[in-house]
C-alpha positions as a printed Julia matrix, in Angstrom:
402×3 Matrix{Float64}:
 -24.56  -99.32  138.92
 -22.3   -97.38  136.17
 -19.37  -98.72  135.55
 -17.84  -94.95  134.32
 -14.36  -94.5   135.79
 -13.91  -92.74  138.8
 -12.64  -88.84  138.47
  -9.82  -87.11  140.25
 -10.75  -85.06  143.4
 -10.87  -81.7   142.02
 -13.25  -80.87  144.77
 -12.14  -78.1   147.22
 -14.46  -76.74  149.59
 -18.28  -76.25  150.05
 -18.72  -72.44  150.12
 -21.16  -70.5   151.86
 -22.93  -68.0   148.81
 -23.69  -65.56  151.23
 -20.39  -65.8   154.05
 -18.26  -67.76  152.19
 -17.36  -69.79  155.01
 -15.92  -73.31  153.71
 -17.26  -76.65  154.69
 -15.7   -80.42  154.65
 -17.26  -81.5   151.07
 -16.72  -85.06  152.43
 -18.92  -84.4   155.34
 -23.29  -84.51  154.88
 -24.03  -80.5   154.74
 -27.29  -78.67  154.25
 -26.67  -75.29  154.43
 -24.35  -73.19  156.08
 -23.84  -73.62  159.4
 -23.14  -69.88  160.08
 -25.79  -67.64  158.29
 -28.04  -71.05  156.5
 -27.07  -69.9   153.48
 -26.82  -72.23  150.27
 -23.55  -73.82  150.1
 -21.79  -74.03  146.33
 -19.09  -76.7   145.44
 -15.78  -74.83  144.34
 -12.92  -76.81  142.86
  -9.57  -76.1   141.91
 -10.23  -75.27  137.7
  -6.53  -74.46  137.41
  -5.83  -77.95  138.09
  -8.69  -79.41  136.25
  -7.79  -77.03  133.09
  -4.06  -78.42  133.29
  -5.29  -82.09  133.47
  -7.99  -82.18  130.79
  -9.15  -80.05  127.44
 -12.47  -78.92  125.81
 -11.36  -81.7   123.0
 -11.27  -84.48  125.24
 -14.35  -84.09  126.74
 -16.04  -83.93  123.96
 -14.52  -87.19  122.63
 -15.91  -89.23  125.68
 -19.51  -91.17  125.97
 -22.32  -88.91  126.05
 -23.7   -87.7   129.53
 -23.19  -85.93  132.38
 -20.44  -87.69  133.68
 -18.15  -86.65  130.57
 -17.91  -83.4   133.08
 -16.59  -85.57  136.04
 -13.8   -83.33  136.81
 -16.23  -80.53  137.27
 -18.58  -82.32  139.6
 -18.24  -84.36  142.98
 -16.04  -87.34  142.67
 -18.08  -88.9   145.22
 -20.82  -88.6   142.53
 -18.77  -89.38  139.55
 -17.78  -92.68  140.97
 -20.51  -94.73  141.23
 -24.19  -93.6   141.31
 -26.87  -94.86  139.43
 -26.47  -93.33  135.66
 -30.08  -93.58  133.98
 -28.88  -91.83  130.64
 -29.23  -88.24  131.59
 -27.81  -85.16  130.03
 -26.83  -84.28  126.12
 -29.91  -83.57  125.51
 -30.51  -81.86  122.19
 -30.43  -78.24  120.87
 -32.42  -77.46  118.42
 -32.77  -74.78  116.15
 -36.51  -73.04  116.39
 -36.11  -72.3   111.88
 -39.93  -71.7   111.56
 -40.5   -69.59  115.28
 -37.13  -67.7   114.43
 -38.26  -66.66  110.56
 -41.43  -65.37  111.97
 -39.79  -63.84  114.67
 -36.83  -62.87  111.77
 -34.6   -64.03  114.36
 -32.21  -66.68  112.46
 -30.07  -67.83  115.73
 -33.13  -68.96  118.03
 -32.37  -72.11  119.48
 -34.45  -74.82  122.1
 -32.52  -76.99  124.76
 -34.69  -79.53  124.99
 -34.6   -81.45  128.16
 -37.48  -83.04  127.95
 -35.5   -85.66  126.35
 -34.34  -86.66  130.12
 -34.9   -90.09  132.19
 -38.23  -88.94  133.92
 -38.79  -86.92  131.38
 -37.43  -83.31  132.66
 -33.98  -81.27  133.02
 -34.66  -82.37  137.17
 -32.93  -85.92  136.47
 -29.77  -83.81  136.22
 -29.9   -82.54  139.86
 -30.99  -85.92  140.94
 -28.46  -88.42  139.08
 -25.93  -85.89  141.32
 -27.3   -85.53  144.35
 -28.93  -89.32  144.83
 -25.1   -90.3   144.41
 -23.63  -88.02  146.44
 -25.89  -88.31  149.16
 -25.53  -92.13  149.26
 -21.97  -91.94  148.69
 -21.76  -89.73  151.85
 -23.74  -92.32  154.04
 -27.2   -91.18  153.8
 -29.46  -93.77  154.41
 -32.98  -92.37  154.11
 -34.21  -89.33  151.85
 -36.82  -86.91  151.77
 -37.49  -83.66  149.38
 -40.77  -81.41  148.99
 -41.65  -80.96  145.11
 -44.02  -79.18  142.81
 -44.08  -82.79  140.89
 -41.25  -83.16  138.85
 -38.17  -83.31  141.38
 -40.02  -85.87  143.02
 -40.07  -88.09  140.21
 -36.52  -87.99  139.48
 -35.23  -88.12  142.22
 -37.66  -90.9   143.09
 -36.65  -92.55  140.46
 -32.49  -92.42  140.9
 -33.14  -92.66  144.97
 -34.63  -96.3   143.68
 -31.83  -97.01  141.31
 -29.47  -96.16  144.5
 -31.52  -98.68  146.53
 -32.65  -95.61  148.96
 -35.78  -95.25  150.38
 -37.02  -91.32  149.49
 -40.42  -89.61  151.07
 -41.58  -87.54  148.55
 -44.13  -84.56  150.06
 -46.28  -82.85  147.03
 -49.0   -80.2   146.69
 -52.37  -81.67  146.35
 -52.77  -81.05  142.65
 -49.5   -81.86  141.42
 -50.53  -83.54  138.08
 -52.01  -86.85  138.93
 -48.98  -88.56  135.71
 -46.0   -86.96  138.17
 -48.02  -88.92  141.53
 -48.08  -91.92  139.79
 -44.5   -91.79  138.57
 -43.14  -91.29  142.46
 -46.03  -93.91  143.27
 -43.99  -96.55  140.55
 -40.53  -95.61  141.76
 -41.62  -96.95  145.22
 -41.53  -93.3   146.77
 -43.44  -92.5   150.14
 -45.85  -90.2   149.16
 -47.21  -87.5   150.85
 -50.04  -84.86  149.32
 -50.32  -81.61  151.25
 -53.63  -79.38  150.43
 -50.91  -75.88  149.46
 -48.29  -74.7   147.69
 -44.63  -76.39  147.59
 -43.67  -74.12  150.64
 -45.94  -76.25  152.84
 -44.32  -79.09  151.44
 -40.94  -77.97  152.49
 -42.15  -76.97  155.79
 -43.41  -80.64  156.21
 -40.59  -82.39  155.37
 -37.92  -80.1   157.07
 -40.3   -80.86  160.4
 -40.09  -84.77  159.48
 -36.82  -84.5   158.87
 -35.71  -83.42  162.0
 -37.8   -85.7   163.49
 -37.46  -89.1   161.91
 -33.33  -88.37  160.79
 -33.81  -88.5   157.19
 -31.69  -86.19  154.81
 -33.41  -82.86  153.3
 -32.69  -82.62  150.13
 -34.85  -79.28  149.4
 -33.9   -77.16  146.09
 -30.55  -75.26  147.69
 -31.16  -76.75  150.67
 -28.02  -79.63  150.08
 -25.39  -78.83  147.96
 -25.05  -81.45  144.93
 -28.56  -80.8   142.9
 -27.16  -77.63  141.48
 -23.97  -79.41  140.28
 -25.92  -81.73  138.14
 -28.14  -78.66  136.92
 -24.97  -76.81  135.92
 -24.42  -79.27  133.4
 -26.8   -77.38  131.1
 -24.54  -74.48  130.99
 -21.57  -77.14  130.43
 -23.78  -78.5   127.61
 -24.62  -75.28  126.08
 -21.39  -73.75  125.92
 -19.68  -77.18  124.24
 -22.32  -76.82  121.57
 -21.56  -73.66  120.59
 -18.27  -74.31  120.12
 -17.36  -72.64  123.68
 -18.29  -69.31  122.12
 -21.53  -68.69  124.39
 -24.82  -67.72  123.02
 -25.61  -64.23  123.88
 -28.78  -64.65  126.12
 -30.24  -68.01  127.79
 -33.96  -67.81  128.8
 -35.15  -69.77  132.02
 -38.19  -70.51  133.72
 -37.82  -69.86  137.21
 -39.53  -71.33  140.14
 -37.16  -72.92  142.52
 -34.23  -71.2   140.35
 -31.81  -73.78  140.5
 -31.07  -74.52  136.91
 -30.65  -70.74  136.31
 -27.87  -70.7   139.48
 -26.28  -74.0   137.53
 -25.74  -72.49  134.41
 -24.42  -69.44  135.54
 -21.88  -71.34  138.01
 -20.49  -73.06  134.63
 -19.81  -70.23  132.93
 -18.31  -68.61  135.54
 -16.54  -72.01  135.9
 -15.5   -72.28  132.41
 -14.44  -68.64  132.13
 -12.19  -68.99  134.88
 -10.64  -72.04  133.57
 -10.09  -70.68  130.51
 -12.33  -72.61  127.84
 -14.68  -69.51  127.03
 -14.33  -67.49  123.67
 -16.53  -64.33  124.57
 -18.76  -63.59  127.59
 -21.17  -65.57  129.6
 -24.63  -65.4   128.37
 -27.03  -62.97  130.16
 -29.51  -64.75  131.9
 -32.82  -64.05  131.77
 -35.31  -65.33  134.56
 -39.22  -66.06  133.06
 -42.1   -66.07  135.37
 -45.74  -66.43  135.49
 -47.49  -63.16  136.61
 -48.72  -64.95  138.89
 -46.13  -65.83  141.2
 -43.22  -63.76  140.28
 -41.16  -62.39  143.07
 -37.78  -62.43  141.14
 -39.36  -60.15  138.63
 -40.99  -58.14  141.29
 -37.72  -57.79  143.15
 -35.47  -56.96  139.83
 -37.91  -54.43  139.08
 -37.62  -52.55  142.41
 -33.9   -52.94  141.93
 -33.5   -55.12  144.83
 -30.95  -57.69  145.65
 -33.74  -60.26  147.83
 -37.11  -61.22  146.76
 -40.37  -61.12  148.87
 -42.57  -64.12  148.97
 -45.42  -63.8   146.83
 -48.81  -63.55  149.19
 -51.32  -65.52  146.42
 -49.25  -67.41  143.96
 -50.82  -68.83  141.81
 -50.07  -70.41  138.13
 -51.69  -73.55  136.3
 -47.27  -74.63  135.49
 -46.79  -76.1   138.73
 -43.06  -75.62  138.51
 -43.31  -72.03  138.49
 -45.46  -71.8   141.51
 -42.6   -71.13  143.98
 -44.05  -68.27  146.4
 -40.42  -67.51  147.05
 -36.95  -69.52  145.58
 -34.53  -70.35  149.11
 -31.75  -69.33  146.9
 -33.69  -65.96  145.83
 -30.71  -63.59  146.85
 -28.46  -66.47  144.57
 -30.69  -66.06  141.55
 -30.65  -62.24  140.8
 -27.11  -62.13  141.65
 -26.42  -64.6   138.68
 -28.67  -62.3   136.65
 -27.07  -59.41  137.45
 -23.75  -60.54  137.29
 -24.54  -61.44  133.49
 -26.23  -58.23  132.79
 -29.35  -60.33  132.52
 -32.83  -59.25  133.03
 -36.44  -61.11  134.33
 -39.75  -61.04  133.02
 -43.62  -62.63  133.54
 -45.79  -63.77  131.43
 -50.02  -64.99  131.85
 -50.93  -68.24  132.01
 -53.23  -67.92  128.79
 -49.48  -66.48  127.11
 -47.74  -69.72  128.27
 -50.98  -72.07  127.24
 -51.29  -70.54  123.67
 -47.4   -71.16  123.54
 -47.41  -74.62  124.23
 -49.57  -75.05  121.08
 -47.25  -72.79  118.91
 -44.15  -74.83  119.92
 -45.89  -78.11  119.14
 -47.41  -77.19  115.93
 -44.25  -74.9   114.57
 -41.35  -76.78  115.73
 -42.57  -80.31  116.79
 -41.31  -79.17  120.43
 -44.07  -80.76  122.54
 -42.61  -78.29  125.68
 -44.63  -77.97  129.65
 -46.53  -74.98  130.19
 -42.76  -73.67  132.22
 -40.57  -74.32  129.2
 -43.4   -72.95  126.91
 -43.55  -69.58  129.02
 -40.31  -68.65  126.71
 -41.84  -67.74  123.83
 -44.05  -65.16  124.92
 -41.18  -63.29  127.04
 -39.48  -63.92  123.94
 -41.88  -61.58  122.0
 -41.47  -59.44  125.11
 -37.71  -59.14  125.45
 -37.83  -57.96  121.6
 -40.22  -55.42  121.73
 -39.07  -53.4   125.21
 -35.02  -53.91  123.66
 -33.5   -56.35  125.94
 -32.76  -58.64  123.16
 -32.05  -57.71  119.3
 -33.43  -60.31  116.25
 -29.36  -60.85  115.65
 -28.29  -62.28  118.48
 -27.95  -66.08  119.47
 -30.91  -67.1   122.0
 -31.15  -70.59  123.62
 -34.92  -71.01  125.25
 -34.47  -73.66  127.67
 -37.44  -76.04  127.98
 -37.13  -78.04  131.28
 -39.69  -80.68  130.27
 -42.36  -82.58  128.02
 -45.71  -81.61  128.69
 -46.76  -85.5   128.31
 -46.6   -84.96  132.17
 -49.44  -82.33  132.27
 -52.45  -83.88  129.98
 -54.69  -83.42  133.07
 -53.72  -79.22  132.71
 -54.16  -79.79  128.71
 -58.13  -81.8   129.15
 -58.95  -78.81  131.72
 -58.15  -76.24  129.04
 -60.38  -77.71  126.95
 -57.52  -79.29  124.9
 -55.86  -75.55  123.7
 -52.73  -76.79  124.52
 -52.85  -79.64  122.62
């Protein structure tokens, strides 16, 4: 168990997005018991800006939990800490001279325990959850939620039932497999997965912890946008680029700057964010195109980066709010785009991304040419994982991402 101190309770509320109706954050929630809404943690930043300063969280031991006062104190105080978060920013030199941008940067969060930005969600909301009493956990995945939280439900001494589309790649099954996971292999797409466990759930008492389904994932997600602002010297980057399945990162990182703004610590604007999706299965692009403020689920999704196959994000409504609200944008890109820039990556910058992180570059390209982004201004691609995970993908291909 980590032995990092215990925070103050900063925590407030848990606040409906949609209603706003407020919830006992010391209580086990789902959603909102009104409207079933997502609920979002919302603590009092005045007193957390009196009580500590950008300098003094940057002089603490590297992780997460240097943001304690800005996530759940049941959390902070004694969950299983694997090592995740700080992962690094790099700066794409070679990509960004041949794109003559010379402030193109890569979050890498590949870097993670498990080997993706999803042990952030999970360090959080594994130690929350047993903090609040759960005894038994279960969550639907496209592969790599599963494995983290697998993973941290282990190092919590929980017992987690992971359910998992059929071809999730066969590295991410045996990870949840070695974690000591329940697993359960449905022949569709993560929406049958959810449907599965929120039935089993019900039935057999164990928690849900579906993306925006429980509140605490997107707390440990927002820590990228906590990250990315400290490196920059709290002057925000102009634009962050996200691949967006399940949306929850995106939701994180805008929460943080909106967090951070409020409290004070932000020199210049949030970044506009800037949801990336496979053509495939892109109802947020679909729906920011029409100009609409909810998503329809996508009738055939379909994708070869399983974290982008998300027919339709819960939190959908949440997600082009946040890129609204930062005068973002959204955009989709083919799976032979996202294949050809997994190679690129590797071979230009050493950045060996999955095919979700790699779908960047080619809205990149995209972005420049139809004027939503300029060659001067500071862009952070965020790669949620290492595509070590997805060799099964890369053999099928016939190596091209390799």
């Amino acid at each position: 168990m980590s032995s990092r101190p215990q925070a103050h309770d900063y925590l407030e509320t848990l606040a409906c997005s949609a209603c706003d109706r407020e919830h006992d954050p010391r209580q086990i929630h789902t959603v909102c018991r009104e409207c079933g809404h997502s609920l979002l943690a919302r603590y009092d930043l005045r007193r957390v800006a009196r009580a500590i300063t950008p300098d003094e969280v940057t002089r603490r031991s590297r992780g997460i939990w240097r943001f304690r006062e800005l996530l759940p104190p049941l959390a902070a105080g004694g969950g299983p800490d694997l090592g995740a978060g700080d992962t690094p920013l790099l700066p794409l030199r070679r990509l960004g001279e041949r794109l003559g941008m010379p402030h193109l940067w890569l979050k890498d969060e590949g870097a993670n325990p498990t080997g993706t930005f999803k042990a952030r969600g999970a360090a959080v909301g594994v130690a929350a959850a047993a903090a609040l009493g759960v005894r038994e956990l279960a969550i639907p995945t496209a592969g790599n939620a599963g494995s983290a939280w697998a993973a941290y439900s282990a190092a919590a001494g929980l017992p987690i039932h992971v359910v998992m589309p059929v071809d999730t790649p066969p590295p991410i099954k045996a990870e949840c497999v070695a974690y000591g996971a329940d697993v359960t292999e449905v022949d569709g797409l993560i929406s049958d997965a959810a449907r599965i466990v929120n039935e089993r759930a019900a039935r057999s008492g164990w928690f849900d912890a579906s993306t925006m389904r429980e509140p605490f994932r997107v707390e440990g997600k927002k820590t990228m946008g906590l990250e990315i602002a400290e490196a920059f010297d709290w002057k925000p980057p102009d634009a962050v680029l996200y691949p967006t399945g399940g949306g929850v990162g995106l939701i994180g990182i805008w929460k943080a700057m909106r967090e951070l703004d409020e409290m004070g610590w932000l020199d210049g604007p949030p970044p506009r964010l800037i949801a990336v999706q496979a053509a495939g299965c892109a109802s947020i692009v679909d729906a920011w195109e029409a100009g609409a403020a909810t998503a329809e689920r996508v009738a055939d999704a379909h994708t070869v980066a399983p974290g982008l196959r998300v027919p339709l994000p819960f939190a959908h409504a949440l997600v082009l709010r946040a890129i609204r609200e930062t005068g973002g944008t959204a955009v989709a890109v083919s799976d032979d785009e996202l294949m050809a820039a997994m190679s690129e990556l590797a071979e230009s910058e050493g950045v060996f991304a999955c095919p979700e992180g790699a779908a960047l570059l080619p809205a990149l390209r995209r972005l420049l040419d139809r004027g939503d982004l300029t060659r001067e201004e500071t862009v952070v691609l965020l790669n949620t994982g290492n595509a070590l995970k997805y060799t099964d993908l890369m053999h099928a291909t016939g190596g091209s991402a390799a």
